[in-house]
Wavefront OBJ file of the C-alpha trace (Angstrom):
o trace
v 0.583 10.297 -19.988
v 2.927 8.793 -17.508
v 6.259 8.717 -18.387
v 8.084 5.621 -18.596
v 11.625 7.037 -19.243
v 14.729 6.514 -16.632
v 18.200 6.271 -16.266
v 18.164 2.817 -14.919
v 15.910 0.129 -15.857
v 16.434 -2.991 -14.063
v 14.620 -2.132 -10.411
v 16.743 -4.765 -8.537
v 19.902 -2.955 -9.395
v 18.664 0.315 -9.055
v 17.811 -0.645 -5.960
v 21.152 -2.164 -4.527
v 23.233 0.485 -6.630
v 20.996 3.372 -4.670
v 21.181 2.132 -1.232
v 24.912 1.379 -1.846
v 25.641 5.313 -2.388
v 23.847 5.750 1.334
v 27.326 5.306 2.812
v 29.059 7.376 0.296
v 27.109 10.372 1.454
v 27.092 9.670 5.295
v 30.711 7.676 6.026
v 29.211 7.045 9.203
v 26.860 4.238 8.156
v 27.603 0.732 6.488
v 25.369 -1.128 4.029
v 24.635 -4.933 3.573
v 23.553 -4.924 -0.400
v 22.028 -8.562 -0.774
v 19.779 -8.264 2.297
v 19.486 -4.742 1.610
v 20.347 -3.268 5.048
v 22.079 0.185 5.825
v 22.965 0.797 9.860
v 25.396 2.333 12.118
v 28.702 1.404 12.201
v 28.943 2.278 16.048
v 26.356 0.504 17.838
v 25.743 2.142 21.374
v 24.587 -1.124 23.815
v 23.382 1.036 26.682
v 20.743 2.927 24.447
v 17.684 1.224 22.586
v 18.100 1.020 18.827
v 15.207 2.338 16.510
v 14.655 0.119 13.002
v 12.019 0.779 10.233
v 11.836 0.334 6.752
v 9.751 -0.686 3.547
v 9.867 -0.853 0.251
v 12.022 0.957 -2.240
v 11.010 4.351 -3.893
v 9.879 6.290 -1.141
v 14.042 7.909 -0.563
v 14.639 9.553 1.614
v 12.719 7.249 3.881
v 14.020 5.701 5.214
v 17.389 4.859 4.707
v 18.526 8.237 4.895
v 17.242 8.491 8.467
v 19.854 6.329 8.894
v 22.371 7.962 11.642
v 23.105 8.978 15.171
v 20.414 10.710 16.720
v 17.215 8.571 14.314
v 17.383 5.286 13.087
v 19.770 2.543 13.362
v 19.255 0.919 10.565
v 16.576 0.846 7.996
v 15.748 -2.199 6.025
v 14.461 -1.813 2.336
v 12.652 -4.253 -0.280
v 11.854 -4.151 -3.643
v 10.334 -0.817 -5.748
v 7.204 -0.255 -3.611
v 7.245 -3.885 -2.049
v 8.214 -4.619 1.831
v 11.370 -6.447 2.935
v 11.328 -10.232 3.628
v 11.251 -11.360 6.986
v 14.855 -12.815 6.765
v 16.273 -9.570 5.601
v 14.399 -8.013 8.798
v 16.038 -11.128 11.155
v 19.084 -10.047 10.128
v 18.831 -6.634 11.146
v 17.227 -7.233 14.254
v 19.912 -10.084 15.254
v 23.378 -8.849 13.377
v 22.690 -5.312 12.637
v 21.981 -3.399 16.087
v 23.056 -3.683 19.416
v 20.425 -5.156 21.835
v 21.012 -4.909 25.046
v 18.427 -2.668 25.741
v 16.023 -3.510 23.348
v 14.865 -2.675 19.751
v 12.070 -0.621 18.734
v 10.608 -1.628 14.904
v 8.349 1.992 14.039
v 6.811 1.072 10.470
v 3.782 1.996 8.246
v 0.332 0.723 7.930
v 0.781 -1.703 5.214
v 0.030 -4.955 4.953
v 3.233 -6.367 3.964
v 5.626 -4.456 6.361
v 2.905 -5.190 9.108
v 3.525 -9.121 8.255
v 7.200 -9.205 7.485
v 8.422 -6.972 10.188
v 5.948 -8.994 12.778
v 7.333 -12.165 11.428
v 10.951 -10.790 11.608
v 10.718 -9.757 15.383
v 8.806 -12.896 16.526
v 11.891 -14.992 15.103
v 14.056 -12.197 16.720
v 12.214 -12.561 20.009
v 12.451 -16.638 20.061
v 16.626 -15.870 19.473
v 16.434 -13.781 22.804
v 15.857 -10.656 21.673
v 13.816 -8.063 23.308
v 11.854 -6.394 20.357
v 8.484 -4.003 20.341
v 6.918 -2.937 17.307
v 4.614 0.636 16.385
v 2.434 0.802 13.466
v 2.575 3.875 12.339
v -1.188 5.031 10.238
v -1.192 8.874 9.495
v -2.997 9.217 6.442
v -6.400 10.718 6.661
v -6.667 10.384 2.328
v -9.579 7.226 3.374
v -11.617 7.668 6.092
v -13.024 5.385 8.373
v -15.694 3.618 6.466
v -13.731 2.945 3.327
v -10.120 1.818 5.388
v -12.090 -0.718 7.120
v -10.179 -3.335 8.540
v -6.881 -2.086 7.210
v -6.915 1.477 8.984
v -5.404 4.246 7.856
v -2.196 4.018 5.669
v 1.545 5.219 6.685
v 2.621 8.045 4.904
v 5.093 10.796 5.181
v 4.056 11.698 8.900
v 5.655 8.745 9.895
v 9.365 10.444 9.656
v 7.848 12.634 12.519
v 7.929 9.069 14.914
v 11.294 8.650 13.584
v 12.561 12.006 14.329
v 11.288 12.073 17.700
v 11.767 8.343 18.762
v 15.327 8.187 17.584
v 16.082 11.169 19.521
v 14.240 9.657 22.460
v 16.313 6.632 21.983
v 19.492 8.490 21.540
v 19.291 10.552 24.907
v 18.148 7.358 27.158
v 14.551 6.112 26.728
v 14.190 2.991 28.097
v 12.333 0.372 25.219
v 8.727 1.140 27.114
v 9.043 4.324 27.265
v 9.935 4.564 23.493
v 7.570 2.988 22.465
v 4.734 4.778 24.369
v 6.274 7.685 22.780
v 6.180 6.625 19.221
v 2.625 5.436 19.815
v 1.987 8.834 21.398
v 3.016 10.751 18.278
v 1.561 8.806 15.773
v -2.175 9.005 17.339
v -1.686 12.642 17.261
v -0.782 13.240 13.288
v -2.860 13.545 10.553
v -1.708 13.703 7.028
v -3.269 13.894 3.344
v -1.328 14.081 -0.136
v -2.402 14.899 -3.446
v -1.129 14.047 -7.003
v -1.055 15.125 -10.661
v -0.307 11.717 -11.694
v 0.282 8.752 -11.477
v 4.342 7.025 -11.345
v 5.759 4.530 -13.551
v 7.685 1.773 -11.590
v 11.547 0.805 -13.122
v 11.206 -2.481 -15.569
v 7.429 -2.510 -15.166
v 4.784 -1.789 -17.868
v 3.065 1.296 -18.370
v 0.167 2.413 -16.027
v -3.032 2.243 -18.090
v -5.270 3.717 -15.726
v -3.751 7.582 -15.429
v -5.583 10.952 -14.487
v -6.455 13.316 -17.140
v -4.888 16.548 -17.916
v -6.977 18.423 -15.921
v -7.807 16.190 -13.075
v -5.942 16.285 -9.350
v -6.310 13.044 -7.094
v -7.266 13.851 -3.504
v -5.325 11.281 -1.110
v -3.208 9.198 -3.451
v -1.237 7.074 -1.459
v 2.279 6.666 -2.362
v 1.873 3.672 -4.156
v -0.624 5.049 -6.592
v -3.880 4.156 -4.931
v -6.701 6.051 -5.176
v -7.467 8.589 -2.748
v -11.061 9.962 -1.526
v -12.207 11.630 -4.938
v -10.762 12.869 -8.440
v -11.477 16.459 -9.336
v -10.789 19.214 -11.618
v -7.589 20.660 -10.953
v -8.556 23.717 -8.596
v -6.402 26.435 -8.109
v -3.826 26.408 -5.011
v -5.534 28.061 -2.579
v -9.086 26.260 -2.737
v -7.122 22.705 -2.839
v -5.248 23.796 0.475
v -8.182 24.734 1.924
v -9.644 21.791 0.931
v -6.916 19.289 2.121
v -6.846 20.787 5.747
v -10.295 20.647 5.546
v -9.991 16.912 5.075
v -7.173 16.792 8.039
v -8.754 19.218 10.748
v -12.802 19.344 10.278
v -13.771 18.181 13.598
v -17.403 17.667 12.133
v -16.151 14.911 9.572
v -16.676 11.990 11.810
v -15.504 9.716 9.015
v -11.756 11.571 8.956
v -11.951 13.531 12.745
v -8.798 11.367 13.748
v -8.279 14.135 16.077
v -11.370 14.988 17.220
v -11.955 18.310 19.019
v -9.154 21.090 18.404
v -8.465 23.068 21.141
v -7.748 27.075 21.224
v -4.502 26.041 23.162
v -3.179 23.541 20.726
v 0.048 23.691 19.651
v 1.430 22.595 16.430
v 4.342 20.629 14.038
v 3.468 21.357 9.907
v 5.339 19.115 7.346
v 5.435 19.514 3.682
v 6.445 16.784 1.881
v 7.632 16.417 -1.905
v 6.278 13.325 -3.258
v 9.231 13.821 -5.643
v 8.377 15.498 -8.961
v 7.664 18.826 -7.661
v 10.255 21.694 -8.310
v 11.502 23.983 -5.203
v 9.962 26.638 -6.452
v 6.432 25.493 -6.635
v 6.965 23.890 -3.348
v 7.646 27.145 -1.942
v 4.572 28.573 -2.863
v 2.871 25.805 -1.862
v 4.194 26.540 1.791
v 3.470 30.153 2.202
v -0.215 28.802 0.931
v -0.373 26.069 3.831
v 0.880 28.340 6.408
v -1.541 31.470 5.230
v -4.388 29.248 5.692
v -3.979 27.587 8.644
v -3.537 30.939 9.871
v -6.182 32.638 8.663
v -9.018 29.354 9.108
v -7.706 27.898 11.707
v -6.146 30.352 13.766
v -2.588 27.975 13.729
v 0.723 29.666 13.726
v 3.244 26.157 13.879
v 5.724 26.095 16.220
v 8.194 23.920 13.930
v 7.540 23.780 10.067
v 9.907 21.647 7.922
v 9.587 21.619 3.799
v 11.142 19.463 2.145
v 11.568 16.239 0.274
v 11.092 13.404 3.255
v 9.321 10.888 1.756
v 8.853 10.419 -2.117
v 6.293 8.027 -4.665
v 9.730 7.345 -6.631
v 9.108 11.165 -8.513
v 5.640 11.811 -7.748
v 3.874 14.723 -9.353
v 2.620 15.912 -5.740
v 2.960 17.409 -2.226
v 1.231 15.794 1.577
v 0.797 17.546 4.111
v 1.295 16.352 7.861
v 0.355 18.339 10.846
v 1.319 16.958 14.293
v -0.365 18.025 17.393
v 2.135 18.582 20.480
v 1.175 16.730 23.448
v 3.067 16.325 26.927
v 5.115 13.377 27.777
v 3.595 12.131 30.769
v 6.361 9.981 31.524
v 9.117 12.745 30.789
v 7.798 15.710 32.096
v 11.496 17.703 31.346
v 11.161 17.013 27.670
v 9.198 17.916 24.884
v 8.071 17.100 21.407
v 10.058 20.373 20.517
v 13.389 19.099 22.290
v 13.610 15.812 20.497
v 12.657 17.322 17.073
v 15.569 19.888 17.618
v 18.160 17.099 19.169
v 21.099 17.039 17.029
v 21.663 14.127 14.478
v 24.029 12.941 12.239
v 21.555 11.987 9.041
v 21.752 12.873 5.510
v 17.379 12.978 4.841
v 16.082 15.089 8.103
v 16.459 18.384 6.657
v 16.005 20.217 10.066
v 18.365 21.490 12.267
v 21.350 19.024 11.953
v 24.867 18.322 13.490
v 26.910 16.649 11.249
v 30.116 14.933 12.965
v 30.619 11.620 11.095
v 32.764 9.007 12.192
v 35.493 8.514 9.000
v 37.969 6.130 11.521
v 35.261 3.407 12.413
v 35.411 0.451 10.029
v 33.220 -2.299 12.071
v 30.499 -2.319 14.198
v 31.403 -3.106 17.947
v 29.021 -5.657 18.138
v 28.819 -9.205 16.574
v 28.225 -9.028 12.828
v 27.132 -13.300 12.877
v 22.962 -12.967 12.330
v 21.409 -15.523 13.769
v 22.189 -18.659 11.744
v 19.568 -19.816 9.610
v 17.541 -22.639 11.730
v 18.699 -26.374 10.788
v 16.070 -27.986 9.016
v 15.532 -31.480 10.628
v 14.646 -34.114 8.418
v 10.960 -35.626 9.004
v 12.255 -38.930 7.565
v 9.497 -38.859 5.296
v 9.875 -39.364 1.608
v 7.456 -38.412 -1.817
v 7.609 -39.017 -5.498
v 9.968 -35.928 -6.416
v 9.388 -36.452 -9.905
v 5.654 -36.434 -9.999
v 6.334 -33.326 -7.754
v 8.297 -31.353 -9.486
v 6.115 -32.296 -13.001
v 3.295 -31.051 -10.897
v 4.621 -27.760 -9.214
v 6.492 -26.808 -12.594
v 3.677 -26.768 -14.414
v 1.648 -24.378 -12.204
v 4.423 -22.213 -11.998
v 5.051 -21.521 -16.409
v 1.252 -20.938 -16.042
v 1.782 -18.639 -13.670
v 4.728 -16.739 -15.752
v 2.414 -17.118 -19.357
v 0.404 -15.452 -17.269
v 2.270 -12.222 -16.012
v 0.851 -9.772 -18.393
v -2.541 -10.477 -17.472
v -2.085 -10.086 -13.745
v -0.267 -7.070 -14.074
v -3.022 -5.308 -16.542
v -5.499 -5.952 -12.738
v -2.847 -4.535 -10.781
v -3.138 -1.891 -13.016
v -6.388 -1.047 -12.301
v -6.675 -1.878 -8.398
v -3.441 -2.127 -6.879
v 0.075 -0.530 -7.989
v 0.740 -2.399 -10.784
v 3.572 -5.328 -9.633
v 1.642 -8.002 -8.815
v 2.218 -10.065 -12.137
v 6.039 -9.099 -11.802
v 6.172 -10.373 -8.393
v 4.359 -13.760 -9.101
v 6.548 -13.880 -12.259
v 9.767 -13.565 -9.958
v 8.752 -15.795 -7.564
v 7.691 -18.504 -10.261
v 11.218 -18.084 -11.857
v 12.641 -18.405 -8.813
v 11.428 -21.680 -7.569
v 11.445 -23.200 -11.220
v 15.026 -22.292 -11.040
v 15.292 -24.450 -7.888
v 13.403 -27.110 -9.135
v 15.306 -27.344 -12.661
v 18.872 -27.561 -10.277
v 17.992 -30.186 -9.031
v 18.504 -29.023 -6.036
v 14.909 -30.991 -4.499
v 15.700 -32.444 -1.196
v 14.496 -36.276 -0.734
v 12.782 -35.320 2.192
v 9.479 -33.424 1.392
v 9.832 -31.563 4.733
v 13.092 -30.065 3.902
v 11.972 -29.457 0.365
v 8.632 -27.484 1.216
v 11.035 -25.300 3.474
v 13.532 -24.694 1.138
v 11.216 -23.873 -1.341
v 9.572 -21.451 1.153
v 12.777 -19.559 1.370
v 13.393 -19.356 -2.543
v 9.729 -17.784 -2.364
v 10.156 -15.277 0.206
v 13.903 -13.960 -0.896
v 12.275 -13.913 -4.516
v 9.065 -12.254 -4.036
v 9.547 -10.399 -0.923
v 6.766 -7.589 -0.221
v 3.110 -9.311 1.224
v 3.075 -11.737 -1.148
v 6.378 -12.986 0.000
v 5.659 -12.806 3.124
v 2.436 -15.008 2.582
v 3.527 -17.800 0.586
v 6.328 -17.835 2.523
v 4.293 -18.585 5.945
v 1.628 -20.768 3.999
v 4.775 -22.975 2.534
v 6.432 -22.793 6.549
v 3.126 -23.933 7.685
v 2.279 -26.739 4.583
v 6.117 -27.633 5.895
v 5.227 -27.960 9.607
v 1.429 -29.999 8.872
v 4.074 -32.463 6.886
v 5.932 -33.008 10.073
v 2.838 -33.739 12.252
v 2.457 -37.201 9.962
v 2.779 -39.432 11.911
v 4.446 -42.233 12.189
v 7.280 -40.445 10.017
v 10.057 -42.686 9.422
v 10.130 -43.849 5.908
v 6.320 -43.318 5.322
v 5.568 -42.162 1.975
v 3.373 -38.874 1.500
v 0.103 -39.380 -0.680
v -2.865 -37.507 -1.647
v -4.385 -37.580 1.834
v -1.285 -36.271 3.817
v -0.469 -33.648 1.007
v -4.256 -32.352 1.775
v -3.936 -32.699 5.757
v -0.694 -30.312 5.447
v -2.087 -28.107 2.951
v -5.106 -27.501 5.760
v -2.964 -27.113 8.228
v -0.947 -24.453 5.902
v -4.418 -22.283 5.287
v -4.792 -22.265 9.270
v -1.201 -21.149 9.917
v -1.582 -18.447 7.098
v -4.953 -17.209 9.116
v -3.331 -16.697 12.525
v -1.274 -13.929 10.567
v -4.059 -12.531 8.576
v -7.877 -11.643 9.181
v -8.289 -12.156 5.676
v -11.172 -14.905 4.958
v -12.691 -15.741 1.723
v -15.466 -13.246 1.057
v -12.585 -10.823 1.645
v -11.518 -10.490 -1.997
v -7.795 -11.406 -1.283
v -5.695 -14.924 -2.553
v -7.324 -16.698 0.172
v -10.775 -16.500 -2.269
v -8.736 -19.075 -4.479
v -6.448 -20.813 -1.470
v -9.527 -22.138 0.520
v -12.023 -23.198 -2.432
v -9.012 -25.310 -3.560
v -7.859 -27.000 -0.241
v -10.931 -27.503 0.809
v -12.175 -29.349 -2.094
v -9.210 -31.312 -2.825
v -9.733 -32.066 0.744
v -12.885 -33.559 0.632
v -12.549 -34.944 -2.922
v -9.139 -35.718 -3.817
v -10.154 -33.981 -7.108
v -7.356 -32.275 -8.225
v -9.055 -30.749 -11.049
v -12.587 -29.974 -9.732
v -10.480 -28.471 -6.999
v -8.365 -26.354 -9.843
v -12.112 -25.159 -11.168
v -13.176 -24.404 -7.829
v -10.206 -21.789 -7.352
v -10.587 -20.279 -10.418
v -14.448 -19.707 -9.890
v -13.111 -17.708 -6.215
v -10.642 -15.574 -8.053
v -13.133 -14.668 -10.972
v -15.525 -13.918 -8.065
v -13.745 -11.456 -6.317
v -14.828 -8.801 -9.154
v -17.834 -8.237 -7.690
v -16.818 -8.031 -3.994
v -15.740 -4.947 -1.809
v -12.254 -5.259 -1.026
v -11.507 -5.233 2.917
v -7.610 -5.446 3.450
v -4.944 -4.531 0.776
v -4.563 -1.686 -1.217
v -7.713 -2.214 -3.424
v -9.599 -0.870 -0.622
v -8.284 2.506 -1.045
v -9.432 2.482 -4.483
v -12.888 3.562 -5.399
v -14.046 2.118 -8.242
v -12.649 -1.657 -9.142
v -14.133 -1.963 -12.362
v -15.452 -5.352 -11.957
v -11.414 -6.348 -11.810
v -10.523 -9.408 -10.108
v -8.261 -9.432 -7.361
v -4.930 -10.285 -8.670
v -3.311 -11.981 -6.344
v -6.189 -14.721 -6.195
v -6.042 -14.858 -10.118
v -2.389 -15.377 -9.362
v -3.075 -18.779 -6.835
v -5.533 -20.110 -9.729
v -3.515 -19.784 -12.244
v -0.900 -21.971 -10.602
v -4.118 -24.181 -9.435
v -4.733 -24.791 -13.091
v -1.723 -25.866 -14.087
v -0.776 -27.605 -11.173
v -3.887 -29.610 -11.986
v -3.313 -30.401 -15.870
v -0.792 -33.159 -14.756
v -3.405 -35.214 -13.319
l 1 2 3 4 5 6 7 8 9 10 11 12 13 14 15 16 17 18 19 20 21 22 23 24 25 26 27 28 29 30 31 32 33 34 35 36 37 38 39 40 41 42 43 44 45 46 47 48 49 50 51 52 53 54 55 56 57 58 59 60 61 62 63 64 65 66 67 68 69 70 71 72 73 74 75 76 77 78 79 80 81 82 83 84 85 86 87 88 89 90 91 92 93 94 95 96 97 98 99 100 101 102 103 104 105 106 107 108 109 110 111 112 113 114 115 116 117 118 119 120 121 122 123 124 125 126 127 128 129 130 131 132 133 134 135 136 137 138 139 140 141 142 143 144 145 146 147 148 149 150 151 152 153 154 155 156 157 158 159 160 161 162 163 164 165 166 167 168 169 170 171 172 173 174 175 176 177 178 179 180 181 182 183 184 185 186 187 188 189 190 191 192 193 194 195 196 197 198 199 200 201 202 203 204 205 206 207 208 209 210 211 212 213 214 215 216 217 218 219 220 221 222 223 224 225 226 227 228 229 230 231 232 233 234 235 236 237 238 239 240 241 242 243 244 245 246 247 248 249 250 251 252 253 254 255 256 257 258 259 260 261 262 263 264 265 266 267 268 269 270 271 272 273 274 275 276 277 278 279 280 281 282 283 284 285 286 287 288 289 290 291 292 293 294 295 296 297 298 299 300 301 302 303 304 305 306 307 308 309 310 311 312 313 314 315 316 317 318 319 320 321 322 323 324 325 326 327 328 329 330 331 332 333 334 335 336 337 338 339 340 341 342 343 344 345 346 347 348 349 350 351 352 353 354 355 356 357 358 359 360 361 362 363 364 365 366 367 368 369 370 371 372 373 374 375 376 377 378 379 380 381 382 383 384 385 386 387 388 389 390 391 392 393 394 395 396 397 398 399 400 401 402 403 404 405 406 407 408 409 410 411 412 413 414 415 416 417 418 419 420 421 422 423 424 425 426 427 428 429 430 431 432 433 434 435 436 437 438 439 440 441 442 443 444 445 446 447 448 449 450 451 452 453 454 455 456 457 458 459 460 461 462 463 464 465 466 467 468 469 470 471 472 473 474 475 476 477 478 479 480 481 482 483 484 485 486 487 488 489 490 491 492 493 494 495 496 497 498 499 500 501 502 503 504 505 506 507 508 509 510 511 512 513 514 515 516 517 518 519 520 521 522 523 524 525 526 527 528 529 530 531 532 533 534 535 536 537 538 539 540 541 542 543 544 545 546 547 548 549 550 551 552 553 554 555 556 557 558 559 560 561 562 563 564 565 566 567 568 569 570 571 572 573 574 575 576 577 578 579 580 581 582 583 584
């Protein structure tokens, strides 16, 4: 049974109380609690600054790679959930210098991928030079099953970070960091495995868990499913059987690697997923190392243990192994040199330096982000009370329907969706009940994107966020605009142009069992029909259908059976399609 007992309940201020002790530990860095940044006091302009981050739970990572030597500054969202987009234009434009460019190195998910893309091309149109590495190490899903979504990011990734920031630190130039960080990432592999499953802070309790006896091969760190379930073996066949799974050259569907080579030389990392004791981790090690050894004829030329990048506290271990390659570009250094080079960080638990900076109090570099783009008014105006009947109705079906959502998040995802939509719903409610509407409907769907994407954050923030910005933008095309009154026809022209600004940030389609299987059976029918309500049906029938399809981006492709569970998120966009539609 997982346990649902902590210390602090409330995940939003578990999150900004945690991140504000970052600081406390390493005097050298500074925090911003509401957009949930921690960075560098000192920024050094004649070197290129190194960002990541994700969502909360996975401490160390990455906040505590915060420091001279690794990161800059790591941005953090919710429990398991990406940051916005804003919170990442803030770092990239207030928190860092720039002068020589800013390298983003971030996982495989979806919702980093589109926040952190979304953050640097805002960064990029305020002048800033900004590159971005993906970072997908885990070998947990092979080929066939990842599909379009690739491998995920998991605890190899702090190897990038390591090396980049040190790259950074002695005088890479933006290029040739980057090449670097894609260098290392294409040449490590990593697998975990878990005991169990985690409870997320304020959530409700997983119902799908493993049974007493049962080990899950290549759980991500989310709780996804891995590549099977089995009886709990004993140490040594399990290790055997994860580097099996990360060096096989023969198992085209996980050979990331491909061929080894007798001259191969190697970096091993053990990672804690949280929950495991020292001691057990030791063993664990001296296993690991034995075998590779013995099977593989690998003696590592680095090995760090350790606890580098956690499930909150995980009942499980990964392992990472990191093939050393040359540095075309730097002949005179090696992987070796920048995993040694000194660094002032509290999470890297190799060799460290530790000389923090106790006089600095302010950065030496403007702490003004970029200031939040003026909203120009269309000159356009709408029924606001119709609207907001409308839009608040959709939304308190949306939050009656939390529970409901959450118990198919459950099952294929990691268990926040109906807590997200909930948030997000209260949110913009919230907004609507202040009436705080602006009388131009431009302005309004803006500001309402905003209230969506601070509340939500993680990929659904992100997407709602962009659809809304988009639905905002197909308002403003209207013409002519002054004082022209928006009815059913231009509401439907901007809500197509919305769906086609959401797909130029996402390959998902309908047929893809994601939201967009309730989004376009909606607008497109509305569209046609101006029924509202037909329209409503016509979601609802795209969300139910997504039970029986193969899920090809998001986490519910990692897992393996789906139960004939719909995909939340489109169960989610119905929802509000239903009630939206019961005030017409």
């Amino acid at each position: 049974m997982v346990s649902t007992k902590h210390f602090v309940h409330d995940p939003d201020k578990l999150v900004a109380s945690a991140i504000s002790a970052i600081p406390i530990a390493n005097p050298s860095l500074a925090v911003d609690v509401e957009n949930k940044i921690i960075y560098r006091k000192v920024a050094e302009s004649e070197k290129v600054s190194v960002i990541s981050g994700g969502g909360a739970g996975h401490e160390p990572s990455f906040a505590s790679y915060v420091g001279k030597g690794i990161l800059n500054a790591a941005v953090s969202g919710s429990i398991f959930a990406s940051p916005s987009s804003s919170q990442i234009l803030t770092a990239l434009t207030s928190k860092v210098a720039s002068n020589k460019g800013i390298l983003q190195v971030i996982m495989n998910y979806t919702g980093d991928a589109l926040n952190f893309g979304l953050g640097s091309e805002k960064a990029k149109a305020a002048g800033k030079q900004v590159e971005t590495v993906i970072v997908g190490d885990d070998v947990g899903v092979g080929r066939q099953k990842s599909g379009k979504v690739g491998r995920r990011g998991i605890a190899g990734t702090v190897l990038v970070h390591k090396i980049v920031g040190a790259a950074a630190d002695s005088g890479f130039t933006l290029k040739q960091c980057r090449d670097l960080a894609q260098l290392v990432a294409r040449n490590i592999v990593s697998v975990g495995c878990s005991l169990s499953h985690v409870h997320v802070p304020g959530s409700e309790p997983v119902t799908e868990t493993l049974e007493e006896d049962q080990i899950e091969i290549g759980m991500g760190i989310h709780n996804e499913q891995g590549s099977e379930r089995v009886k709990t073996p004993d140490l040594p066949l399990l290790v055997e059987k994860l580097l099996k799974q990360l060096l096989d050259p023969n198992d085209k569907d996980r050979a990331f690697l491909g061929q080894l080579r007798p001259e191969d030389e190697w970096v091993l990392l053990l990672n804690n997923l949280g929950g495991v004791s020292p001691l057990e981790m030791g063993a664990i090690l001296n296993e690991v190392v034995s075998a590779l050894g013995s099977n593989y004829s690998i003696k590592p030329k680095r090995v760090y243990s350790g606890t580098f990048m956690t499930s909150l506290n995980g009942l499980g271990f990964s392992i990472s192994l990191l093939r050393i390659e040359a540095i075309p570009f730097k002949s005179d250094t090696s992987f070796i040199d920048l995993l040694d080079y000194p660094h002032e960080t509290i999470g890297w638990t190799g060799p460290q330096a530790r000389f923090w900076d106790t006089t600095s109090t302010q950065n030496n570099f403007s702490t003004e982000a970029v200031a939040a783009e003026r909203i120009e008014a269309s000159g356009l105006n709408f029924n606001k009370t119709a609207f907001k009947e409308s839009v608040s109705a959709g939304l308190q079906a949306v939050i009656s329907a939390e529970a409901q959502i959450t118990k198919y998040d459950d099952v294929v995802g990691d268990g926040d969706c109906g807590t997200t939509f909930k948030r997000g719903a209260e949110a913009v409610l919230s907004f609507l009940q202040d009436d705080r509407l602006p009388d131009d409907p431009v302005v309004a769907m803006t500001e309402i994107a905003n209230t969506v994407e601070k509340a939500m954050g993680g990929t659904s923030g992100a997407i709602f966020s962009i659809f809304l910005t988009g639905f905002a933008e197909g308002l403003r095309e209207i013409q002519p605009g002054a004082g022209k009154s928006v009815g059913m026809k231009e509401w439907c022209d901007a809500a197509s142009y919305a769906l086609k600004t959401l797909y130029s940030y996402t390959p998902a389609r309908p047929g893809d069992r994601t939201l967009v299987d309730a989004f376009h059976p909606f607008i497109d029918t509305v569209s046609q029909t101006g029924d509202v309500q037909d329209a409503a049906k016509k979601a609802m029938q795209g969300a139910e259908s997504t039970a029986t399809m193969a899920a090809k981006l998001g986490r519910s492709t990692y897992v393996r059976d789906l139960e004939n569970t719909p995909d939340p998120g489109a169960v989610g966009v119905a929802t509000f399609f239903e009630g939206f539609a019961k005030t017409f």
